[in-house]
N, C-alpha and C positions, 0 to 999 in steps of 0.2 A: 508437138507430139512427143511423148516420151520414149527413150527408147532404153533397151536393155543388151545388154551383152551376153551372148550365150558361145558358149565353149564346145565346138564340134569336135568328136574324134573319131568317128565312122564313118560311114557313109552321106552323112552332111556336108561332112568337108566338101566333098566337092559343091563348089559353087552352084554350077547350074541344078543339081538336085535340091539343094537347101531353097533356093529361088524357087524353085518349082512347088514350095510350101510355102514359103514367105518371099511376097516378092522385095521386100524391103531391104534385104540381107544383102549384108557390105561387109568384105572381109576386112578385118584391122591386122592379126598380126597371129605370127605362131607364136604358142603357148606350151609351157610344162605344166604339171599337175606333178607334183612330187608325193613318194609315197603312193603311187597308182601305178597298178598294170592293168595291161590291157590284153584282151582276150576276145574270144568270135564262140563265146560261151552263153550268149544268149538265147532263147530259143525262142525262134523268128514264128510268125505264123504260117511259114510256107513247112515248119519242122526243121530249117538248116539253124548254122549258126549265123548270129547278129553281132556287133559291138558291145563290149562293156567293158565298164572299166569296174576294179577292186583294190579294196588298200592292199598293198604291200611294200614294207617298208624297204627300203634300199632298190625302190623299181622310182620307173615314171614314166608320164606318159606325154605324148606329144601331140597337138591340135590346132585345133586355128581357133580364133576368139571371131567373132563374128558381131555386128552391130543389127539391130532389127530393132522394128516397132513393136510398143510392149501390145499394143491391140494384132497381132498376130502371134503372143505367147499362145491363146487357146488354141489356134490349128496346128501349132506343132505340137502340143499336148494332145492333141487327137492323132496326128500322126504317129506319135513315140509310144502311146498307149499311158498314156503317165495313168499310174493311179493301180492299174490293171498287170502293165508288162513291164513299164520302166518306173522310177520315181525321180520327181524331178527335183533338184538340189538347188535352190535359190539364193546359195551363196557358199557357192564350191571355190575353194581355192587354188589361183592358178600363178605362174610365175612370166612374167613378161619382161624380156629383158633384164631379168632377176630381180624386179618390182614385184609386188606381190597385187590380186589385183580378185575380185570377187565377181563371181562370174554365174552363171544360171548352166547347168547341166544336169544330163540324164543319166541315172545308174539304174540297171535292170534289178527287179524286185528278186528276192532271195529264189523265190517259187518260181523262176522263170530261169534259174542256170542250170542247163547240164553242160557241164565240162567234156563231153566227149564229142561235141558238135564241131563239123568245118560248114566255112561261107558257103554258099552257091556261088558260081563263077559270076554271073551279072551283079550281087553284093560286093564281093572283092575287086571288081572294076572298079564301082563308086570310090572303095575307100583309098584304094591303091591311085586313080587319078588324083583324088582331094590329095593325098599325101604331095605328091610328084607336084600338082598346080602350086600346092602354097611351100615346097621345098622346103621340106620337113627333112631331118637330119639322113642322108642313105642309110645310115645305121639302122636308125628306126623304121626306114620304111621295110630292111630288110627284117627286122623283128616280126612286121605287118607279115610279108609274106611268110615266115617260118610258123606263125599261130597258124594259119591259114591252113598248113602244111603238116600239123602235127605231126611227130617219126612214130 
């Protein structure tokens, strides 16, 4: 069976919620995405904010790279909205142990950011455990919580 690598950096990350869409999903390793930030500027269908990332140069972003069966790409593609709310990127560039390494991710469609959105507290759990489980930099998880937090 074939399988593909996709790049979590929301609420995925955590393990047992990505499992809960794919039961296949095995984590491999944390990842950068250079030239990306990351933001809770998507707009969820509950109307809070979701995950996304955007180019910007001199940022990055941090995730976990995850392994899955590619016959489970279409239920996360029902889950993430691909098409509709996210668009999905089938050969996003990410850095693994400073190898460079091509990976499947999701960036929210233009129509779907307002920048003035924060998480709902049960979204920022997801993403805030996934950080903390695959010990993602403090730094960044403290970045996590400050988007969160807008001042």
């Amino acid at each position: 069976m074939a399988v593909i690598q996709y790049f979590a950096y929301g609420s995925n990350m955590s393990t047992e919620r990505l499992r809960g869409r794919c039961v296949s999903a095995r984590p491999l390793e944390v990842a950068c995405a250079e030239g990306w930030s990351f933001s809770f500027s998507k707009i969820g269908r509950d109307g809070s904010g979701k995950a996304t990332i955007a180019a910007a140069p001199d940022s990055r972003v941090f995730g976990v790279v995850y392994e899955l069966d590619e016959n489970e790409l279409p239920n996360l593609d029902l889950v993430e909205g691909a098409g509709q709310e996210y668009s999905r990127e089938d050969r996003f560039s990410v850095f693994i142990g400073g190898a460079p390494r091509e990976v499947v991710t999701y960036i929210a469609l233009p129509s779907r950011i307002n920048t003035s959105l924060k998480p709902s507290e049960w979204y920022l759990d997801f993403v805030i455990t996934g950080a903390r489980q695959h010990r993602l930099p403090p730094h960044y998880i403290d970045l996590i919580e400050a988007a969160a937090n807008p001042a």
